[in-house]
C-alpha positions in Angstrom: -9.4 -78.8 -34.1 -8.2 -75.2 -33.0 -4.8 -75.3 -31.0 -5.0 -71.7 -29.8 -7.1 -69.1 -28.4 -8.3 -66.1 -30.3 -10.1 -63.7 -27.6 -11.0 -61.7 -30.5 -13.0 -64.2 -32.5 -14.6 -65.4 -29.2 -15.4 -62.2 -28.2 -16.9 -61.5 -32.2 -18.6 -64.6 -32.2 -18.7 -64.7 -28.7 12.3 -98.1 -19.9 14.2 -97.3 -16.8 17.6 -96.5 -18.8 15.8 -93.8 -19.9 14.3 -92.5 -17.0 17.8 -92.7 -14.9 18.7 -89.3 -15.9 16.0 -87.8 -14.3 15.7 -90.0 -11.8 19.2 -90.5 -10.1 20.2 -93.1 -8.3 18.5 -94.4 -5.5 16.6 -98.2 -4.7 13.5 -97.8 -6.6 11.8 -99.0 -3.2 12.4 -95.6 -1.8 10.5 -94.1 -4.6 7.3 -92.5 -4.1 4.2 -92.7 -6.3 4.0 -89.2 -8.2 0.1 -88.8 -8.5 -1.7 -88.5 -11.6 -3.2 -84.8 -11.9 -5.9 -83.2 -14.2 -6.6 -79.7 -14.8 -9.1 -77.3 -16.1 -6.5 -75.1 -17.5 -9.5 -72.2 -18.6 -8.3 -69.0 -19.9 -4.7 -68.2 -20.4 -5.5 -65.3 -17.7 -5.5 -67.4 -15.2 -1.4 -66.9 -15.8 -2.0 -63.3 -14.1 -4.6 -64.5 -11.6 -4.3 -64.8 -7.6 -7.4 -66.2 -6.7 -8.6 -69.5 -5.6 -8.2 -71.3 -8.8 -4.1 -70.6 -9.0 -4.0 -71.1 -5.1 -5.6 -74.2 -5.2 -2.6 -75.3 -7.8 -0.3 -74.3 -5.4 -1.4 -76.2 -2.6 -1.1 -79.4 -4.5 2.0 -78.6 -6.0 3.1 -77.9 -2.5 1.6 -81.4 -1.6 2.3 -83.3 -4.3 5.8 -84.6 -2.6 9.5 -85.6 -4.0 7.9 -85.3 -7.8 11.2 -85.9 -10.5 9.8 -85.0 -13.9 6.3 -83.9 -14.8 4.9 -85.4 -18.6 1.6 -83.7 -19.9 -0.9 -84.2 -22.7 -2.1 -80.7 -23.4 -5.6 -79.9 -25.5 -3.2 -77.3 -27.2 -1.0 -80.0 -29.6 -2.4 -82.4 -32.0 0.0 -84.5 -34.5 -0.9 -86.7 -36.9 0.3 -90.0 -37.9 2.9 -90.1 -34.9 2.5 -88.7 -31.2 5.3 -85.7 -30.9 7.2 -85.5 -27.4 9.3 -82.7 -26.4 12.6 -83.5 -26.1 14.8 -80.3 -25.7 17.0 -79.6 -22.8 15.6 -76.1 -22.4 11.9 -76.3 -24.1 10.6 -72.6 -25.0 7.2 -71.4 -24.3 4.3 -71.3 -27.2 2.7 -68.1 -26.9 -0.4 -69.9 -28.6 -3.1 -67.3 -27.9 -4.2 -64.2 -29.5 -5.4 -60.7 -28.9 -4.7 -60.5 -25.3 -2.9 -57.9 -22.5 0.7 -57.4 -23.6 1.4 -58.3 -20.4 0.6 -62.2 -20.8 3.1 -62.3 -23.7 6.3 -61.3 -21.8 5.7 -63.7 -18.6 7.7 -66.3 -18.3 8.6 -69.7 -17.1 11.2 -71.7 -18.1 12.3 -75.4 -17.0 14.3 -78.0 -17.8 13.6 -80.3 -20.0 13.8 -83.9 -19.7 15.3 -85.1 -23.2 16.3 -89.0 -21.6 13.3 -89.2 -20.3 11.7 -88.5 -23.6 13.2 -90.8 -25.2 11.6 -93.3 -22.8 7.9 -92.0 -23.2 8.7 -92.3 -27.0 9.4 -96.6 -26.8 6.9 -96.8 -23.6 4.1 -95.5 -26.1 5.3 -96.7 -29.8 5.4 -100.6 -27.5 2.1 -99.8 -27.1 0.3 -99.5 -30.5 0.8 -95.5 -30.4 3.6 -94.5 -32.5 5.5 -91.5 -31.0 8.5 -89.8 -32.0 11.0 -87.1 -30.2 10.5 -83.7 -31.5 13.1 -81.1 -30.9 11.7 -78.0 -32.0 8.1 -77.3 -30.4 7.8 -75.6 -27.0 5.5 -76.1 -24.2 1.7 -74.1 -25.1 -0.2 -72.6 -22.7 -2.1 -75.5 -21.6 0.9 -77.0 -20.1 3.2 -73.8 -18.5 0.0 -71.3 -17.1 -1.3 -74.2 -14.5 2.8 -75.2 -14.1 3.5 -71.6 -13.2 0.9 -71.6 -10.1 1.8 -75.3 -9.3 5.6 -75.3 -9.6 6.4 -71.5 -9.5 10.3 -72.6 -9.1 10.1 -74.0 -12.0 12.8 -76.8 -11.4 10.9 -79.9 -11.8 11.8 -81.0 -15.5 8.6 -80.7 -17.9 8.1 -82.4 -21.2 4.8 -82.5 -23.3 2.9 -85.3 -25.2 1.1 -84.5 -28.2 -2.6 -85.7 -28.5 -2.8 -88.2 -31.5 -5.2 -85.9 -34.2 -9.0 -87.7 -34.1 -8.4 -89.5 -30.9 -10.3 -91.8 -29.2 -10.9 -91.4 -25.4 -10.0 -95.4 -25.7 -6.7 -94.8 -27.1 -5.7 -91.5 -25.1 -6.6 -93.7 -22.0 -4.2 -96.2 -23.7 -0.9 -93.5 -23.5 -2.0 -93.0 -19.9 -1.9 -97.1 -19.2 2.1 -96.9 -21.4 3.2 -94.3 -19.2 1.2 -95.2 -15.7 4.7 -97.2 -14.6 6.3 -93.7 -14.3 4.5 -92.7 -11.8 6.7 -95.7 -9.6 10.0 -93.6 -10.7 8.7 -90.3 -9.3 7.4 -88.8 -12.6 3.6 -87.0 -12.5 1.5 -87.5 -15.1 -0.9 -84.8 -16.2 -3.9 -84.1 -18.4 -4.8 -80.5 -19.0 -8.1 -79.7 -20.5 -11.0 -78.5 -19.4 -14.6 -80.4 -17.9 -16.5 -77.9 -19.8 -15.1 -75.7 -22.7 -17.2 -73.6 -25.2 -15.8 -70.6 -25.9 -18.9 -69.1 -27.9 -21.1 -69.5 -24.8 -18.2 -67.9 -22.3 -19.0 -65.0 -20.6 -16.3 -63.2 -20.8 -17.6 -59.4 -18.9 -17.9 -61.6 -15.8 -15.4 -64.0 -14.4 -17.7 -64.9 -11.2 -20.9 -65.1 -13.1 -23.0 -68.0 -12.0 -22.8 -71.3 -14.2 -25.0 -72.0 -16.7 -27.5 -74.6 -15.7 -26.3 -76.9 -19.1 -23.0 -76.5 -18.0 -23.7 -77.4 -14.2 -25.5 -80.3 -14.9 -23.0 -81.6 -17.4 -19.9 -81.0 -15.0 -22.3 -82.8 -12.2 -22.1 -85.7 -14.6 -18.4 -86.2 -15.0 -18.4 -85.2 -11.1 -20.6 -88.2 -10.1 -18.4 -90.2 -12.9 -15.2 -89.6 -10.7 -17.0 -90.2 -7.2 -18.0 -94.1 -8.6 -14.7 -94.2 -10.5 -16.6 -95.4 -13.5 -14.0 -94.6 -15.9 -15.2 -96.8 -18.6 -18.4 -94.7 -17.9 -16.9 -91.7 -18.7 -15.8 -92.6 -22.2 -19.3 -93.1 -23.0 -19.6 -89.0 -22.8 -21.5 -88.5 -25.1 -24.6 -89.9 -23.5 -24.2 -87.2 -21.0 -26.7 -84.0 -20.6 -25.7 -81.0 -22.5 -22.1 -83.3 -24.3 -21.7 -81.3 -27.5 -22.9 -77.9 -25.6 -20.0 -78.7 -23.1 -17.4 -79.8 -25.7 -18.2 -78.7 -29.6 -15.0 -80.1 -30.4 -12.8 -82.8 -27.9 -9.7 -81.9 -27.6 -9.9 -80.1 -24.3 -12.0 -83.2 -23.0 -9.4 -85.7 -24.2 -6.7 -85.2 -22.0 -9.2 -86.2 -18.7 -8.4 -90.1 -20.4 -4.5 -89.6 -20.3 -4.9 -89.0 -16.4 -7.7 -91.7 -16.2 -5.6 -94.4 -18.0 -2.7 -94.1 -15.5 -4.9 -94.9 -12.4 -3.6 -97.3 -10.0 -6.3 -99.6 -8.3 -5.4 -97.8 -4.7 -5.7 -94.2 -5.9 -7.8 -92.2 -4.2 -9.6 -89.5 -5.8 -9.0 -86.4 -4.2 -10.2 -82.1 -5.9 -8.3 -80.0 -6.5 -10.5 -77.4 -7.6 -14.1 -77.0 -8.2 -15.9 -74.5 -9.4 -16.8 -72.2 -12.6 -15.2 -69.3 -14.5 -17.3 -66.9 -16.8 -20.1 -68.8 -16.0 -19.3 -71.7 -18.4 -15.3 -72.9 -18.0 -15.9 -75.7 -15.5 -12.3 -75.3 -13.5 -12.7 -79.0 -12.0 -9.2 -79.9 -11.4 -8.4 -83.7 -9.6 -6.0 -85.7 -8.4 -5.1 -90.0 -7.9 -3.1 -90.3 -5.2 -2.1 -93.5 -4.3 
């Protein structure tokens, strides 16, 4: 599966230990439930954007309360045999796109990591059948710091990413969601970033307000009216869905919807973030469980 973004060839082809460091002291009682967030990350322009889609980011990162840490399963890393997590103390970006404005190559955001806290995720997920290892070389892609740069401009919420496993399963990326939903109790926001609908041969990339196509609609209705009945078992039966391997010709931006959808709690609410469409085919649905 591809792990960056080539504009050209588009455009051609058109345990608590280990959570304390982050954490701090403090009765666990006082913490508050981080929410669970997923985002249609879309084009790595949305870095330079202004609009409603980065707005909308900021408003729930403005809302999203006393978060500690932020962990997130990106479309942009696959590893195989063992899930990788970042665990430097100062992770670098991944400049993991291609044959875009200069400009997009010298922005930058840069926060701490969260190695302790990596160390958790890594027995949290090998306990639970996924095997996971601390990696201390790979940065954070694009997938992970462009909606962090509109959500978190300050950059000084720590930030580690989890690797999707390579040939996933919605089942078993729902699976690292359910390992790491006790987090969420110790302050730490869990997020998916993705996209609802994602086929870069069918973008339209002249015009970012162009209408959505109709097979795009009606499958982003579909994982719309999924949500809103909170079938989430539903939703891993995608490919029954109108238009499934239009919307998504490969998975690995859909995967990381089951990361977010695996830590649910039983009282979250499901509350937008963000709908609508770029280029007339990048669904930019972007929700949140609150609890």
């Amino acid at each position: 599966m591809p792990t960056g973004v080539d504009r050209r060839e588009v455009l051609q082809g058109v345990a608590a230990a280990g959570v304390a460091g982050v954490m701090g002291p403090g009765p666990s009682a006082a913490r508050q439930v981080a929410p669970a967030l997923f985002v249609s990350h879309g084009s790595p322009m949305t870095a330079l954007d202004a609009d409603e889609y980065p707005q909308a980011l900021k408003r729930f990162g403005d809302g999203a309360g006393a978060v500690k840490a932020l962990v997130v399963v990106s479309a942009h890393w696959e590893t195989d045999a063992r899930v990788h997590v970042t665990a430097m103390a100062a992770p670098p970006l991944v400049y993991d796109f291609y044959g875009f404005p200069e400009e997009m190559y010298r922005l930058r955001y840069a926060p701490p990591g969260a190695p302790s806290l990596a160390q958790d995720v890594v027995a949290r997920l090998s306990s639970a059948g996924v095997p996971a290892v601390a990696d201390g070389e790979r940065g954070l892609d694009h997938g992970v710091w462009v909606p962090l740069r509109h959500a978190f401009p300050e950059a000084r919420v720590p930030v580690l990413q989890v690797a999707l496993p390579a040939d996933a399963t919605p089942a078993q990326v729902a699976r690292m969601g359910e390992a790491l939903r006790p987090l969420r109790s110790e302050g730490v926001l869990l997020m998916g970033s993705g996209g609802v609908v994602h086929n870069l041969r069918r973008v339209n990339f002249r015009n970012k307000l162009a209408s959505a196509e109709p097979w795009a609609a009606e499958f982003d209705a579909w994982v719309a009216g999924k949500l809103a009945a909170r079938d989430f078992l539903g939703l891993q039966s995608w490919m029954d869905a109108p238009n499934a391997r239009v919307a998504h010709p490969s998975v690995e931006h859909w995967l990381p919807i089951y990361f977010v959808l695996g830590a649910a709690l039983p009282e979250d609410r499901i509350t937008p973030v963000f709908e609508g469409f770029h280029h007339g085919t990048l669904s930019m649905r972007s929700f949140a469980l609150r609890a």
